[in-house]
C-alpha positions, -999 to 999 in steps of 0.1 A, spaced: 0 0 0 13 33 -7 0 67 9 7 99 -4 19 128 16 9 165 6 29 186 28 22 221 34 49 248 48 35 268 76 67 280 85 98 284 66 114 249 64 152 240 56 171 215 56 208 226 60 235 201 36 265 230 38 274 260 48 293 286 29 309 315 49 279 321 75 253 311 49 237 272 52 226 259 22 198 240 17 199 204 6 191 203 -32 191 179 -56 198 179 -96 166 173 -114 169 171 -156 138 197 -165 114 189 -193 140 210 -214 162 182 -206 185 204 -186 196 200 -151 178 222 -123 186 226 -84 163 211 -67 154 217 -25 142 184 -13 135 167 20 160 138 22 136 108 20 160 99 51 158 128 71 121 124 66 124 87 81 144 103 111 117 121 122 91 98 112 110 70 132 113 94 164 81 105 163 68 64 161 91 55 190 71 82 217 31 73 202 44 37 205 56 44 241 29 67 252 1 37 237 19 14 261 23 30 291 -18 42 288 -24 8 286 -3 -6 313 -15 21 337 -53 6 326 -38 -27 335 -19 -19 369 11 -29 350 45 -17 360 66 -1 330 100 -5 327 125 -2 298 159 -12 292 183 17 277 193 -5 248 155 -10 238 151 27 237 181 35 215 171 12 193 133 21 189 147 60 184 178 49 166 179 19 149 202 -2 172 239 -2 166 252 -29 150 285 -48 163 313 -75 156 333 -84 129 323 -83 93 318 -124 91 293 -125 119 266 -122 105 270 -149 89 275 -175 120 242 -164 138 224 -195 145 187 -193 131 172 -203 166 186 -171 174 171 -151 146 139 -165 151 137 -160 190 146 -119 180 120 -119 157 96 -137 181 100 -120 213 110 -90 201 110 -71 171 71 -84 157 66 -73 194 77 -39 192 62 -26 160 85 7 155 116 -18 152 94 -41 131 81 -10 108 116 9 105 142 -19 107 164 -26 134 201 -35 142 211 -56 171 253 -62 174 253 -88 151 222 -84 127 205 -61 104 165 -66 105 151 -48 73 125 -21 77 98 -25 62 87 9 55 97 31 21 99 64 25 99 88 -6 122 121 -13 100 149 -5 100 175 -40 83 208 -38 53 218 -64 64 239 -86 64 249 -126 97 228 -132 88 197 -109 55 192 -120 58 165 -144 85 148 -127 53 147 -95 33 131 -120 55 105 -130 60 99 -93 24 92 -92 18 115 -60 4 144 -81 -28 127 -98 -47 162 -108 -35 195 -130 -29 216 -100 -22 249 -103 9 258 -97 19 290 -84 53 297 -84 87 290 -98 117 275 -78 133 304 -77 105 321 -58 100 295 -30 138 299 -19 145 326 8 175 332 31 168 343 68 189 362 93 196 340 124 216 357 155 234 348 180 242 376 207 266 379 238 245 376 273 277 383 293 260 413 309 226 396 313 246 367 331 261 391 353 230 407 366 222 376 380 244 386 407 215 402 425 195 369 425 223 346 429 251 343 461 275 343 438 285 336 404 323 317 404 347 325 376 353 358 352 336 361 313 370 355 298 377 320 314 341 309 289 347 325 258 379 337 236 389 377 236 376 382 206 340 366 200 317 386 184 295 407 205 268 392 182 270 366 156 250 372 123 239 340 100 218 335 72 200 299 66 181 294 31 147 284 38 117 271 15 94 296 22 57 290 37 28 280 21 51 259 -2 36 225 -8 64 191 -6 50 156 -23 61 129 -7 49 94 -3 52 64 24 47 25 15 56 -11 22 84 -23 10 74 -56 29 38 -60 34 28 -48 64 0 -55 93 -28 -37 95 -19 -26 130 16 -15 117 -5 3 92 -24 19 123 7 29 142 23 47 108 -12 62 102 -17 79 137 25 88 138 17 107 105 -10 124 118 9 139 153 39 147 131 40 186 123 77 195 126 105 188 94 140 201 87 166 217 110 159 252 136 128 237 146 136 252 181 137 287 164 107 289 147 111 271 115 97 240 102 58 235 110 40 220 84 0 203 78 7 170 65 -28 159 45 -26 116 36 -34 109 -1 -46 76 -9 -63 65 20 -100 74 33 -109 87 67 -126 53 76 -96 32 65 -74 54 84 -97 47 113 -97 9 106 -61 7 109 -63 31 137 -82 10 155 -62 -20 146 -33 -7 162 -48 -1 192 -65 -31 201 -32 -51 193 -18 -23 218 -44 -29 245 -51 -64 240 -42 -82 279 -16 -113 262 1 -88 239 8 -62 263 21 -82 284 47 -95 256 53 -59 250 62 -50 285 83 -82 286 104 -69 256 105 -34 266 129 -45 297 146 -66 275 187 -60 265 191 -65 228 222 -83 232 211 -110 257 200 -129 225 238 -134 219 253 -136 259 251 -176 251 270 -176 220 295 -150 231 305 -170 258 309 -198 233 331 -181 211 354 -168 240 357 -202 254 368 -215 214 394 -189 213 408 -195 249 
């Protein structure tokens, strides 16, 4: 299944790739034209996308639970190597041939007790030391709609209408001024509040910082609209469907400065209806709040990834020795 995402800038949105002198660029991509030349493109990385779609997965997946478990009188408890992994994809560790000598008991006792259990890391992929569990989630370069892109939308298959299209690249792209200013005196009236304030304003900073710091970011500016698209790569349940479905709906931030005012956007689905969005919605949630399966969930929430391997670890150190 594939689901379209029509994005819509309600603040300026940028996504830095390199800076220049004090300018950061935005991350562009070269796109041959209908004229069959090559045109600049600002994009959102189908990966950065995934980033926050990912992060944003890991805290409704977490929040569902812990609702449920305080319905339950269930105690909630998570492991620091489970939570890296639901936010970050797991690290994955040891030599190049391991992979290779996992033993598929192993494998299957991961997939079992673990990843199917925790759906972000069954959705978005996982890895633990010694394997890499596939994702099973595609998620599509985000291109703005504009003259030039048009027809490359089309062929995409996420623009299905002759919009009207309002701009030209070069009018979406904007530079703002970003500053950074010295609150060495604002620190030291704190004097008054505080007992005392240890060490001097030259021990913290070099002699000749600038009083303030001036930067310019290029942005895509508002009211912009991005086409993008999520779907399975490997089918997918349709409670994983349910737990993408109601991420996508609580995500509203994209790109870098998010912190200092930039990046909101309305994110409309394409593709699929209200009531199949509430279908899977409701999937989702009584997988979530089902008694048996919460209690599998809890299970592998306290669980560290890399017990799965303490066994055969201690194996291989005993060959070597």
């Amino acid at each position: 299944m594939r689901v379209v995402l029509e994005m819509k800038a309600l603040e300026p949105i940028s996504v830095g790739y390199e800076s220049i002198g004090i300018e950061t660029l935005l991350y562009s991509l070269p796109v041959i034209g209908e004229d069959g030349k090559p045109i600049d493109v600002p994009v959102l990385p189908g990966n950065s996308l995934r980033g926050v779609l990912r992060d944003q997965m890991a805290l409704q997946f977490l929040e569902d639970v812990i609702s449920n478990a305080k319905n339950n009188n269930e105690d909630v408890k998570a492991h620091i190597g489970t939570l890296l992994s639901l936010f970050s994809g797991g690290i994955l560790a040891g030599k190049d041939n391991e992979q290779s000598k996992v033993e598929p008991n192993i494998i299957k006792n991961i997939m079992e007790q673990y990843v199917y259990l925790l759906l972000p890391l069954s959705i978005m992929g996982v890895a633990i030391k010694k394997i890499i569990i596939p994702g099973k989630l595609k998620v599509g370069i985000g291109y703005p709609l504009t003259e030039e892109t048009k027809s490359l939308l089309k062929d995409l298959g996420v623009l299905q209408n002759d919009k009207e299209v309002p701009s030209l690249l070069k009018d979406i792209v904007h530079s703002v001024l970003i500053t950074r200013k010295d609150d060495t005196s604002k620190v030291m009236q704190l004097k008054e509040l505080l007992n005392e304030i240890q060490g001097e304003p030259e021990e913290v900073k070099p002699e000749d910082s600038a009083i303030q710091q001036r930067l310019y970011r290029q942005v895509v500016v508002p009211g912009t609209v991005f086409y993008s698209y999520v779907e399975d790569v490997i089918p997918m349940s349709d409670e994983e469907w349910g737990l993408v479905i109601k991420t996508l709906k609580r995500l509203s931030n994209v790109g870098g400065r998010v912190a200092g005012g930039l990046g909101k956007v309305k994110i409309e689905m394409v593709g699929v209806s209200e009531e199949e969005q509430k279908k899977f919605i409701q999937a989702y949630d009584n997988y979530i709040s089902n008694s048996n399966n919460l209690k599998k969930i809890l299970n592998a929430l306290k669980t560290d990834p890399n017990s799965y391997f303490v066994k055969e670890d201690k194996e291989e150190q005993q060959e070597e020795e």
